[in-house]
C-alpha angles and dihedrals in degrees: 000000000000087000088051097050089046091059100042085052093058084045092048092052091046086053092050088041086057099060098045096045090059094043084057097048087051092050093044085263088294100145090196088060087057104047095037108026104034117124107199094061085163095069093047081058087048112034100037109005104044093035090053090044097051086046080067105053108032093048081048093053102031134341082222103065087049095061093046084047094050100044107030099041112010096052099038101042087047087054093054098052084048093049097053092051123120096202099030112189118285121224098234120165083267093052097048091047090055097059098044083050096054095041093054083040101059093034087057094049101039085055091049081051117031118122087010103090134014098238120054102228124256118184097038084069105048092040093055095050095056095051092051095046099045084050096054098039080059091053100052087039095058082040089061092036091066092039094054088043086059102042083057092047087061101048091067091163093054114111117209125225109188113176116191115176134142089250136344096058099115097046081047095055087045106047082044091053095053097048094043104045099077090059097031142026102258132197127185131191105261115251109324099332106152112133127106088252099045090049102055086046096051088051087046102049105028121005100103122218094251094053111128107192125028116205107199122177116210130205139182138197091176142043096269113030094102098054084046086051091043100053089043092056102020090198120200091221123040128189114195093190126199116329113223147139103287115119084017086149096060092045104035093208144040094241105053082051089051094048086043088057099043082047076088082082098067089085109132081210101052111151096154145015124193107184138187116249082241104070094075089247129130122214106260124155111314093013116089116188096217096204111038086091102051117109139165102024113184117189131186140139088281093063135259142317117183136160122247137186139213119141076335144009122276135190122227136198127194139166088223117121123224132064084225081062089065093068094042091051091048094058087051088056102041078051089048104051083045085063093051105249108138130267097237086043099057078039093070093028085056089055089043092050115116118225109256116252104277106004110100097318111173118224119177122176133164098286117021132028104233120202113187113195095144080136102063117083117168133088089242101053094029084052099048094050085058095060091050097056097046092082082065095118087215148061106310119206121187129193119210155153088187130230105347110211103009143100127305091236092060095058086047100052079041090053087055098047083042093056091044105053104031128072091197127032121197107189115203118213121342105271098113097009091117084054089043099056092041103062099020125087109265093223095052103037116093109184104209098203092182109042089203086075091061104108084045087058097037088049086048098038105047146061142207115275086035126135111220116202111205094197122190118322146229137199108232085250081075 
């Protein structure tokens, strides 16, 4: 029986390990983010407090209830949440590494105390290994930092693009990219990879020596990880996008989000800035206000027509949706015409440019018009593309779980807007569902507790002629 004990211990910890694990991967391994900032507290009562309190007492009472415990409700009610979930855990070299840790670890403690004590010990395991595994993963860190510092130091002639902004910055990268890759060669930060990490790691794996311009998007969650990413990079060109609420949580207040995005000046290479309206500062010698110039934006389902100027004013035209768009095109030309490409040339590259994955992506087929816009997450953007799609002449359907990571107030004045605009309402998670229901018509509003059922509801809740609205997304973790 005590060998038997002494394996299902090693399996219980793996199991505890599991979950934590996951919940790290999902918070960029922060475990502050995960004690203080995680949104699901329920699964942390029933995945690591109730199980290790249950360890207690069962293995106190009788070994035997343990082990029922462990493999006819632990396991399988683990497999389940995993399997429910939308973004399940990736087995990624640090993963990996965690596990083998915490198995050697709790092998090597449960030897030094097996028939010593009554109880096999559960926190001094999973302490240790993270201790050891956040050491290491330092270590290796530091390791890559220096690797992708020198990698830069030995590409003099690449010039740097980093591009910060509450939100926007990854339409920004994309649309800059497109203008920018038929006169240079051009690289962009994959995806939304815009972390320190994530950035050593993209120099290192994939930006090639000949590379000319480097596109790299930054983000923060705290006062202090821009300046870290731009003097990392010290880019030549720098972009601070549009200041708003997201990530207000992390920040407490407007202006110190505000202070972490301009920390992008602090670049010892700043040649120029190109800067929001929105971040209090006037255009002077290397600093460039991107949308003081802006006039005349027209927005509809067909795309976007705004005014420019330069030494005068132009006229662009883009199939891009979104009157937001307008501003974030406007700092990739204003970038553009810095580099030298001329003005009637980015003219005809701004109407060619593709909508980026997500992000009001327009999908028509026979039956039903299909915005996708999962990647868009503010009240400024998520609002604007509400008022795009009410000169639909039909039914108009939206999908949403709300603002993710933001006040209270904005997903009220979003409910409203919601409730105004829309004719049905497909909440998504439960979030904001009190808010929801609060502020949204109770015939047209659907609350879709398990995201997994969401074709189910789409096929029951739509018709055919319907515009259907994805706005914004969130994992189930959120």
């Amino acid at each position: 029986m005590e060998i038997v004990i002494f394996i299902s211990h090693i399996v219980f910890m793996l199991t505890i390990g599991f979950y934590f694990i996951t919940s790290l991967q999902w918070f960029s391994y922060k475990i502050e983010r995960v004690i203080f900032h995680y949104t699901k507290p329920a699964w942390h009562i029933r995945f690591l407090a109730l199980p290790i309190a249950l360890y207690f007492i069962f293995l106190y009472v009788n070994s035997l209830f343990f082990l029922i415990y462990l493999y006819f409700l632990q396991i399988p009610s683990l497999y389940l949440w995993y399997k429910n979930l939308d973004k399940k855990l990736v087995f990624t070299s640090r993963v990996k590494r965690f596990f083998i840790i915490l198995f050697l670890t709790t092998i090597f403690i449960d030897i030094l105390m097996f028939n010593k004590v009554s109880l096999l010990p559960v926190f001094i395991p999973l302490i240790l290994t993270l201790i050891i595994s956040f050491s290491y993963e330092k270590y290796q860190f530091l390791l890559y930092k220096r690797q992708a510092l020198k990698k830069l130091k030995d590409m003099p002639n690449l010039k740097i693009i980093q591009i910060t902004a509450s939100y926007g910055k990854t339409s920004i990268k994309n649309f800059l990219y497109q203008i920018l890759k038929d006169d240079f060669i051009c690289y962009k930060t994959p995806r939304s990879v815009n972390t320190l990490a994530g950035l050593i790691k993209d120099i290192n794996d994939n930006l090639l020596n000949n590379t000319q311009i480097y596109i790299a998007e930054a983000g923060a969650r705290v006062s202090g990880d821009i300046d870290e990413i731009t003097k990392f990079l010290n880019p030549q060109i720098i972009v601070v996008g549009e200041i708003g609420e997201q990530h207000i949580e992390y920040f407490k207040t407007i202006e110190n989000v505000r202070n972490t995005k301009l920390e992008a000046l602090n670049s010892s290479r700043l040649e120029k800035a190109f800067l929001h309206s929105s971040t209090l500062k006037k255009s002077f010698d290397k600093i460039t206000i991107y949308d003081e110039n802006l006039k005349n934006v027209k927005s509809t389902l067909d795309g976007l027509n705004f005014d420019l100027e330069f030494d005068k004013t132009y006229t662009f035209k883009s199939l891009i949706l979104g009157k937001f768009n307008a501003s974030n095109l406007a700092a990739c030309i204003h970038i553009a015409h810095y580099l030298g490409i001329d003005v009637e040339i980015i003219k005809k590259r701004v109407l060619d440019i593709q909508s980026v994955e997500h992000r009001l992506q327009k999908i028509q087929n026979d039956k039903k018009f299909i915005i996708d816009d999962s990647f868009n997450g503010n009240f400024k953007g998520m609002s604007d593309s509400y008022e795009l799609v009410s000169s639909f002449k039909g039914r108009k359907v939206i999908v949403t779980p709300g603002i993710i990571e933001s006040t209270e107030d904005d997903n009220i004045k979003l409910a409203k807007i919601i409730n105004e605009k829309f004719d049905f309402v497909i909440a998504t998670g439960d979030l904001n569902a009190k808010i929801f229901k609060e502020n949204i018509d109770s015939d047209k509003l659907f609350i879709l507790e398990n995201k997994s059922n969401l074709v189910g509801a789409l096929a029951e809740k739509t018709k055919e002629g319907d515009l259907i609205l994805f706005s914004n997304d969130a994992p189930n973790f959120i």
